[in-house]
C-alpha positions in Angstrom: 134.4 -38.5 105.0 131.0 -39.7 104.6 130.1 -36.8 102.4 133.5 -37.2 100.1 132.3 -41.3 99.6 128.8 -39.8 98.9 129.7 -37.5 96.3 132.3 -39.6 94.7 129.5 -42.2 94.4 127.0 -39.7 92.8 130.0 -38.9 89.9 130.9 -42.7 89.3 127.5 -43.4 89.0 126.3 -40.7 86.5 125.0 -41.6 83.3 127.5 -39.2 81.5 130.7 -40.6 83.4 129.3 -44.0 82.1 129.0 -42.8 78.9 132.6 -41.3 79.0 134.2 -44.2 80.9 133.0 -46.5 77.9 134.0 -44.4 75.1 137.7 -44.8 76.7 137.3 -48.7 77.0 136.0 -48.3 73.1 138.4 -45.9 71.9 141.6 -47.8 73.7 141.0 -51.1 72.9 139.4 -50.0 69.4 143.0 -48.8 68.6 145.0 -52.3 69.9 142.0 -54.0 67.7 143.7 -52.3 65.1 147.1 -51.8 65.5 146.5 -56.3 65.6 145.1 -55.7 62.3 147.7 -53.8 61.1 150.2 -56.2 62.1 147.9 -58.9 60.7 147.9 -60.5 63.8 144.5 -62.8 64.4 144.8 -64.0 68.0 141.8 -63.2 70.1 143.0 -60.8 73.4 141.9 -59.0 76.2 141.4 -55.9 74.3 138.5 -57.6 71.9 136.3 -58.4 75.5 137.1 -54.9 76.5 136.0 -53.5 73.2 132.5 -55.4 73.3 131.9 -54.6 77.4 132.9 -50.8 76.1 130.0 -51.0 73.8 127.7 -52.6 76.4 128.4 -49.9 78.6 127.9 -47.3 76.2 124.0 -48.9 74.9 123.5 -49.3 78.8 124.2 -45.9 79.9 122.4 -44.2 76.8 119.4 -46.2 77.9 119.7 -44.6 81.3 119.9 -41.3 79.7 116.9 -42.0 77.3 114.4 -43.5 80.6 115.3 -40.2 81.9 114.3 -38.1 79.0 111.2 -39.5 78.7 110.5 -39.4 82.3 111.1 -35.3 82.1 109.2 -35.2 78.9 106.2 -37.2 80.0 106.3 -35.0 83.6 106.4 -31.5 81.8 103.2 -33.0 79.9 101.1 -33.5 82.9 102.5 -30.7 85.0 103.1 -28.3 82.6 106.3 -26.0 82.4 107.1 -24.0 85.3 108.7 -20.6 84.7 110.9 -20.1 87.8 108.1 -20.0 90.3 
């Protein structure tokens, strides 16, 4: 059981399924943000603090990503590539 909680932890926590966990937030409350509109409705909801924690999510997670690009890069420069050996 340990394992199960282990691995679920290592897929919650993944940049990419905190990238794509975002988008959703985004993309869902994006569309009640303007569906509102549409009805030209102006009341401040739920959906507008989701939309802007959506979007901190998203900068937060592609800053992880970045960090980890750069890490790799900067690595391969001191090591050098390895070719499978």
């Amino acid at each position: 059981m340990h394992r199960f909680f282990a691995t679920l932890d290592r897929i919650i926590n993944h940049p990419y399924a905190k990238i794509a966990v975002a988008l959703c937030l985004v993309a869902t409350s994006g569309f009640e943000i303007h569906h509102e509109m549409e009805l030209s409705e102006s009341k401040v909801g739920a959906h507008h603090g989701l939309f802007v924690y959506g979007i901190a999510l998203v900068v937060s997670a592609l800053a992880e990503v970045s960090e980890t690009a750069v890490q790799a890069h900067h690595s391969l420069e001191k090591d050098g590539p390895s070719h499978g050996v």
